[in-house]
N, C-alpha and C positions, 0 to 999 in steps of 0.2 A: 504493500500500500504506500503511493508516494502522495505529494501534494506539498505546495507550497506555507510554510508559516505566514500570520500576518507577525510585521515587528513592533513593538507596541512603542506608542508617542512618548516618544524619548523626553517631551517639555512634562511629562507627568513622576514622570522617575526622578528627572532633577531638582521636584522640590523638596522645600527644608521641611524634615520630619517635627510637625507639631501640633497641638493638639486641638489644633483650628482644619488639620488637612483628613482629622478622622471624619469624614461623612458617610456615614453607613448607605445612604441611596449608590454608593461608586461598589457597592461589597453585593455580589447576590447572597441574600442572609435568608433564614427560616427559624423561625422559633425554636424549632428542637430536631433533633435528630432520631426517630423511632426505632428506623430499620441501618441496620449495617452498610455503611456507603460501599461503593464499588473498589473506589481508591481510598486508602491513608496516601495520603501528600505530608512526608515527615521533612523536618527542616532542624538542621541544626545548627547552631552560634554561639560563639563565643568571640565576645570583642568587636564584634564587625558593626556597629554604633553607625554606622557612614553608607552600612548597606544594606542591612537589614530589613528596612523596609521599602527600598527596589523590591527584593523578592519576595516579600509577604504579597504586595500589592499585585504583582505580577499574576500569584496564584488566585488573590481573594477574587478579582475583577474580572473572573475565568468565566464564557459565556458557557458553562455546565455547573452541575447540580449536585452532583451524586458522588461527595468526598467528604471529608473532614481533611484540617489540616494541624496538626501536630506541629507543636516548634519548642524544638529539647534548649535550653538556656544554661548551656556548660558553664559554671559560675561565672558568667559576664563579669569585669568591677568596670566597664566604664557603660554606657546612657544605655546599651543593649536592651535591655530590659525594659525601659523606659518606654523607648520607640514600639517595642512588638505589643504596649500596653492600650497603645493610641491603636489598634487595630482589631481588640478583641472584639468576638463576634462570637453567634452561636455555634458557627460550623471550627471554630477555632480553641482548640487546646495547647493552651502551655506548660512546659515540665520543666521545673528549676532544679539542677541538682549542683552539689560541688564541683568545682572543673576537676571532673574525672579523667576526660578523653574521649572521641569523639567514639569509640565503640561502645563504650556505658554508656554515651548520648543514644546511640543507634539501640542498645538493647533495649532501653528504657521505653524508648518509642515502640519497639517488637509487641513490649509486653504490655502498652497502651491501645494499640493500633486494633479498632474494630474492621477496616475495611477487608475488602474479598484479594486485592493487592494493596503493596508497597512500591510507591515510587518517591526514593531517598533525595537530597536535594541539598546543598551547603550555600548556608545563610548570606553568603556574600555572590551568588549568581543570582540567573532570574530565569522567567520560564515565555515564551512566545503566549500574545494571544490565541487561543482555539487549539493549546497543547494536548489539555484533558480532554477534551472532545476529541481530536483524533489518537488518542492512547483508547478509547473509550470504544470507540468503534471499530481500532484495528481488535482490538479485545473481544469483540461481540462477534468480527468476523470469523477470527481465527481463536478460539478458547485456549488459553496456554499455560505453562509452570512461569516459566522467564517470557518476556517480551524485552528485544534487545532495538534500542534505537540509538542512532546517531549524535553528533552533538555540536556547537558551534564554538569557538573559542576566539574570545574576545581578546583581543592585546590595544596594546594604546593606540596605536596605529592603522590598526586594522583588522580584519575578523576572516577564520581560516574556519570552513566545514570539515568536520573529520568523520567520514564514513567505515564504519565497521564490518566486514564481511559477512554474509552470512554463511550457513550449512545445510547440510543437509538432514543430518543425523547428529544424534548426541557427541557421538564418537568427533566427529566432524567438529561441532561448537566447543567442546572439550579441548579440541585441539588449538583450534584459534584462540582457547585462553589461557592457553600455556604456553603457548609461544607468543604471545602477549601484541597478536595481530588483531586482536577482541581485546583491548586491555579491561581490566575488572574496576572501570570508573560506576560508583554508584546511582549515578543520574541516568547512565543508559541501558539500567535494569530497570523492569517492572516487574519483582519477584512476587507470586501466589503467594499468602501471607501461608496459606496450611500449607506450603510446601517448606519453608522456614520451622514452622512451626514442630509439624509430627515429625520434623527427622531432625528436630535440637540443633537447628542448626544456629549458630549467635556468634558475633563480633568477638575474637578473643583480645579479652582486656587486654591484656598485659603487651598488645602487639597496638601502637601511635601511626604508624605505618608503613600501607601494604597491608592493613588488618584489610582492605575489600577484596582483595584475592583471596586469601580465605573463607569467606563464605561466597565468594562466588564462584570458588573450584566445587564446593560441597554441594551447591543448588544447582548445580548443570551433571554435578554426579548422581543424583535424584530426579533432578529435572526427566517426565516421561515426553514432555512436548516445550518446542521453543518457536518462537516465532518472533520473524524483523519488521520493523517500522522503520521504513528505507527516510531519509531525511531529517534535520534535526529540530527541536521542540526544545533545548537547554540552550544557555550561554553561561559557557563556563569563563569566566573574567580573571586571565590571569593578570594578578597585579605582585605587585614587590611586598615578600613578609608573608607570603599566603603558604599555610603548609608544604603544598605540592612541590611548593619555590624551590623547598629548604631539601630538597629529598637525599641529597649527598652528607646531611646531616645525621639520617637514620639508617645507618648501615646494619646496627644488633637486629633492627626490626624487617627490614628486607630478609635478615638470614632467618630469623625465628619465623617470616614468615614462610619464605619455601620450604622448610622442616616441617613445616604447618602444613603444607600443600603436599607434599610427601608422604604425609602419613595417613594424612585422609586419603590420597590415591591406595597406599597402602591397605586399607583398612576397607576401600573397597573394591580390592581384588584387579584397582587396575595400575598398579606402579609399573609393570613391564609392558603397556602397551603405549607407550610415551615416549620413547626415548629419547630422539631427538629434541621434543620438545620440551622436556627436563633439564635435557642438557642443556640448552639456550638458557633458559628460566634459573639454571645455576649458571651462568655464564655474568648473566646481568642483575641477577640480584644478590649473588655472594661473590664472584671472582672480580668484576670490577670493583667491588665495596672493598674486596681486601686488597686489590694492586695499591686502591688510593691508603688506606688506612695506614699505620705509624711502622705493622710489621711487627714490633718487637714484645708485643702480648703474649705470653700464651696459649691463649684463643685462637690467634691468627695462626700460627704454625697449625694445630688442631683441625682447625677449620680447612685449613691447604689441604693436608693428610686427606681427611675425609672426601674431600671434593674430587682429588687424585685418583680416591679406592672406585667411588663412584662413577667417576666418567675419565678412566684412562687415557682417553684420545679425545678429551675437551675440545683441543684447537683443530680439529680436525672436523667439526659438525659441520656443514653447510654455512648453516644458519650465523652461526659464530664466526667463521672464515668472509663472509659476505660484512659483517657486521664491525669485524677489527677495526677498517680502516677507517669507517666512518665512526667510531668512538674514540679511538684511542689516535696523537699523533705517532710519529717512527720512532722516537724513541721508547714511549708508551710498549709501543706491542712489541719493540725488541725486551723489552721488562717483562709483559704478558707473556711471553714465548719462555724466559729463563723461570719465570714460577711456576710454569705449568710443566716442565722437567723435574725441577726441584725447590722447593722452599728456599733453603742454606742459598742456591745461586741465585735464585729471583732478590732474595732480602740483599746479600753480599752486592748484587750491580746495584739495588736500589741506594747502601749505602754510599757507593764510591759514586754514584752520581753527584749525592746531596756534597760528597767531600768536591769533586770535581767542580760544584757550584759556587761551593767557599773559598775554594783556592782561588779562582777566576775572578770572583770580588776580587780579593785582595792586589791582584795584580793587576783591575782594573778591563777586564776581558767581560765582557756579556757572553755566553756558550749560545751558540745556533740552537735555533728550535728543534726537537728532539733530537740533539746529541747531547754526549757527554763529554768531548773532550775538547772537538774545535768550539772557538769562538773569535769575536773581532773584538781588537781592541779599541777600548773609550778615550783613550787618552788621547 
């Protein structure tokens, strides 16, 4: 099902949140809610005071009926809270908890959420006019576990559609999300809430992120039917400071989360029909985490070992061989290529580069871009 978004008037979004702009005739409201809506519309925030209600308003102004909207308020301290206050309505519930994290934000809503789906949403995007109506009717069309759509990403400059592939088969969409051509962003899942639900499936705390790989490996391992909504209905706003930003920051949670994904394959019966796409999925969320990382942990040597036991001939996937040159510069993947032989040599060049860089200060040399030994002199 394609079809064009309308894009909603931009002079409505940029006004200043206050408590002159709550006018309930702009909101479709109803006294009460009897029967279990179609959709939970869950919204999470923490901090985002400046945007918060772009997206409230985005949803409330939705020309459909048949939702509740949820908005979890990870312990805001700045006006957060304030802003989503000028907006309550009947079809609207708020959940305040301590900033836990955005997966206690996401369980808490699970275990709030009456609708027949879940469609997840981060406080600082916003949603096209006439989204729920066509989530609504590809739904009515096509009855499904996941419904996967597309998405738009906003940057200051300009705005990029990013379309996600479809499948054919489980086997098929399992595979797109492993090899992270389906990345597991929560806005282009509409997951069946009792498909969450009877198979326990929940956001593991203890994972900041990359917790949405995790349960979106587990609901497409369950999932008995999936179906796409070709074009996007989200705008995801990437701006400076935004989680996603910082992602080179969360290395533990990238690893704990593929161990994550691992064992739920494990567990059910499909870790050996993956391989490649494992391999990849350790390629980029634990072996680039540790090129960049300090090295001299622990951990890291551990972590090498394992990765080593697992996938012998890592630099040898497809997927990975295609993928070098566009992540890593020459020097980079000549680093990549000595850790993936051995730990002791991959750490050993990383250290004489760092020496090769200090010496070159001192003598006044900048080193060429990925080498270690030539460079030109400053002076």
């Amino acid at each position: 099902m394609t079809g064009a978004c309308r894009v909603w008037p931009q002079g409505l979004f940029q006004q200043k949140e206050t408590q002159t702009f709550a006018r309930p005739d702009l909101f479709h409201t109803q006294k009460s809610m009897p029967k279990a809506p179609l959709l939970s519309v869950v919204v999470t925030a923490h901090n985002i005071e400046k945007y918060i209600g772009r997206c409230l308003r985005s949803v409330l102004t939705q020309d459909f009926d048949d939702y509740e909207l949820i908005v979890i308020d990870d312990g805001s301290t700045d006006r957060t809270s304030e802003v989503i206050a000028i907006y309550q309505c009947a079809r609207l519930r708020v959940l305040t908890q301590p900033n836990r994290g955005v997966s206690a934000a996401r369980n808490a809503a699970l275990d709030a959420a009456r609708g027949h789906y879940l469609w997840q949403l981060d406080g600082d995007d916003w949603i096209d006019a006439g989204a729920l109506a066509r989530i609504a009717r590809q739904l009515a069309e096509t009855p499904c576990d996941i419904l996967v759509t597309d998405l738009r990403v906003d940057y200051p400059e300009h705005s990029e559609l990013i379309t996600l592939p479809a499948a054919a088969s489980q086997a098929g969409w399992l595979s797109n999300v492993l090899s992270l051509q389906a990345p597991s962003w929560p806005p282009t899942r509409v997951y069946r809430r009792a498909l969450l639900v009877e198979n326990a499936i929940r956001y593991p705390e203890h994972i900041r992120y990359s917790e949405d790989m995790c349960v979106d490996v587990a609901a497409f391992c369950h999932a008995s039917s999936v179906s796409k909504l070709d074009g996007a209905c989200y705008h995801y706003v990437r701006r400076q400071g935004s989680l996603t930003g910082q992602a080179g920051r969360y290395i533990h949670d990238d690893i704990r989360a593929y161990h994550y994904v691992r064992k739920t394959l494990d567990e059910q019966g499909l870790l050996g029909r993956y391989p490649d796409e494992l391999a990849y999925l350790a390629f980029r969320k634990v072996f680039l985490g540790l090129l960049g990382a300090g090295g001299n942990e622990p951990w890291h040597a551990a972590e090498y070992r394992q990765l080593r036991k697992d996938y012998p001939h890592l630099m040898e996937v497809a997927a990975v061989r295609q993928d070098l040159p566009v992540r890593l510069n020459r020097g980079k993947r000549l680093l990549a290529h000595a850790y993936a032989l051995n730990h002791s040599l991959g750490r050993l060049l990383k250290q004489g580069g760092r020496l090769a860089k200090r010496v070159a200060g001192r003598l006044g040399y900048t080193p060429l871009a990925g080498q270690g030994g030539g460079g030109v002199r400053t002076e």
